[in-house]
N, C-alpha and C positions, 0 to 999 in steps of 0.2 A: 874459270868456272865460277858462277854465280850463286848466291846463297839459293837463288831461285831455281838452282839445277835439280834434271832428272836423276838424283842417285839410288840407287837398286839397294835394299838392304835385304843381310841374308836371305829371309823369308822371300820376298820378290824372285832372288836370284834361283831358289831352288822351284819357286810356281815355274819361272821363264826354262828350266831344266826340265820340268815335267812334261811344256806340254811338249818340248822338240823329241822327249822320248818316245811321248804319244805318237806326235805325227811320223818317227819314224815306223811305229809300230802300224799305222795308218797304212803308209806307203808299200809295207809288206804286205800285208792282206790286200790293198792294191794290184799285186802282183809284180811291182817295180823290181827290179833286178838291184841283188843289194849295191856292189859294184859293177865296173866294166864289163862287159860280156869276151870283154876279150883276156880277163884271168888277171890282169894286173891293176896295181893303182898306181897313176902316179900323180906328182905334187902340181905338174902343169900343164896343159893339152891346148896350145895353139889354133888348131885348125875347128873353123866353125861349124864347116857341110862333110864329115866322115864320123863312124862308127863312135870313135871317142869324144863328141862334142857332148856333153853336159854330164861326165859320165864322173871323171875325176878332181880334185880336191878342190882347182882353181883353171880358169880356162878367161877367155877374151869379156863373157860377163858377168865374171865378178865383181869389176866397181858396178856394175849395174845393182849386185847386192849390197856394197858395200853404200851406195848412194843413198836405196833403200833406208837403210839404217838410219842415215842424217835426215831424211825426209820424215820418218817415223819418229824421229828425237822431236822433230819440230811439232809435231803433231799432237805430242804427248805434254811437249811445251805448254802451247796452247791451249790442251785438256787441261791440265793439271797444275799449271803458275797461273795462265792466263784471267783462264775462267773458274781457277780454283773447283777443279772436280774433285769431290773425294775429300774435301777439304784438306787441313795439314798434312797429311799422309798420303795424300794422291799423289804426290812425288814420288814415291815411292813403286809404282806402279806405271809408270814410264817404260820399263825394260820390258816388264813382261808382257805389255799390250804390243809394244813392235814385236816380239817373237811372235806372239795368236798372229798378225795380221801377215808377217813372214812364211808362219808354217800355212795358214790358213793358202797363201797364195802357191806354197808347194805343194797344197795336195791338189787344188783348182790344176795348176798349172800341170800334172803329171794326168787329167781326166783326156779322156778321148776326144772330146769337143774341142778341148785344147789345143793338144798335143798337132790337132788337124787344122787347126786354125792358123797356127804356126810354121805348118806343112804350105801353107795355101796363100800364105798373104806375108810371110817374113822373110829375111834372109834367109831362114834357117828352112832349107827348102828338106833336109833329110833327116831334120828333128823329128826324135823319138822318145820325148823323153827322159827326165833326170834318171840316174842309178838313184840309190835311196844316198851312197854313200856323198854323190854331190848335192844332194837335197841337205843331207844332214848340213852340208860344209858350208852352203849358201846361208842358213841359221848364223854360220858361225862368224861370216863373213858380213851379214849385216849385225848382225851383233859389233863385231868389231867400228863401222861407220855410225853407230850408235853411242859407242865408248868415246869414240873423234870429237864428235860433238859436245858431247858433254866436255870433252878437256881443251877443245880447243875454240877460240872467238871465233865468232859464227862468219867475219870476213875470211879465213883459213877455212874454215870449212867450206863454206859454197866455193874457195878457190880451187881445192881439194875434189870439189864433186863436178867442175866445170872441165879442169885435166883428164880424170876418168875418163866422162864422156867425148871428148873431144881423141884425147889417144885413141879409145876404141874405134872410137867414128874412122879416123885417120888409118889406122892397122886392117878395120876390118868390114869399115863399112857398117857399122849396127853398134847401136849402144839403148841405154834406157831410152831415149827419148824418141828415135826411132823406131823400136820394139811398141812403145804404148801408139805410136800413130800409126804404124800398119798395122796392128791388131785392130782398133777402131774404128781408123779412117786412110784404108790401104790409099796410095797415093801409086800411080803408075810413074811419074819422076822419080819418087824415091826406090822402085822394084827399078826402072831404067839403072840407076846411079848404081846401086847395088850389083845392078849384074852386071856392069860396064866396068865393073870393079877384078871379078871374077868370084863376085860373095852368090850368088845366086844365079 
């Protein structure tokens, strides 16, 4: 960890708390269902295309959020060492700009446009949707790949975010980097591969 690192001090760490409270409160007037519709939580949910995909605490993409987090560490890098935003104290504000741009993208990602988009051009051919309480978890889960970074040399981390992707790609057929290119730019080779997999 570098003198130049993004560290969160209290005040930061209770903005980055406020606004995940917010967007859960967001997600409820949403209409998002807090948890699983099927009455329980649990800690794991394997399967990508049934009733429990995005629903419970950790499922197949969560290094996609945990990836997240080191991507947004970088970002903030950038902002705040690089280019000196914020001058002295914009290190300080690191954390709480990846949560805005975390929550920002769960409540994006929980709209209808979305949620259909993902219906229509991803693996995730019978996504419906985060529960509020996996939305919450995804927060927690880039938060966590955000913390990585800052404690660990940035060769371990991109090692770190390359394993993610790559296991998920291998397990399940879909990871972040396939998610950002068929949302964008569906590829009919990668919908073949996917459903040749039995992901879609």
């Amino acid at each position: 960890m570098s003198a130049g690192a993004l560290i969160p001090d209290r005040r930061t760490i209770l903005v980055a708390l406020g606004i995940t409270i917010v967007t859960v409160a967001i997600l409820l007037a949403m209409g998002r269902t807090p948890i699983c519709e099927c009455g329980y939580v649990s800690l794991w949910h394997g399967q990508i295309n049934d009733a429990g995909n995005s629903q419970h605490i950790a499922d197949w993409y969560t290094p996609s959020h945990i990836i997240h987090g080191m991507i947004f560490y970088a970002l903030g890098w950038w902002l705040f060492v690089k280019r000196g935003l914020g001058g002295a104290n914009g290190v300080r504000w690191g954390f709480p700009l990846a949560v805005l741009l975390e929550a920002a993208w769960e409540v994006l990602e929980n709209t209808p446009m979305v949620i259909n988009r993902f219906r229509a051009v991803t693996a995730n051919f019978g996504y419906s949707g985060d529960s509020v309480l996996n939305s919450a978890a995804d927060i927690g889960w880039m938060s966590l790949g955000f913390w990585l970074a800052l404690r660990l040399p940035v060769r371990v981390t991109v090692t770190l975010a390359i394993i993610g992707e790559l296991l998920a790609g291998y397990v399940v057929r879909d990871n972040l980097t396939l998610n950002v290119i068929m949302l964008l730019f569906p590829l009919d080779a990668i919908a073949d591969w996917q459903a040749a997999g039995g992901v879609a």
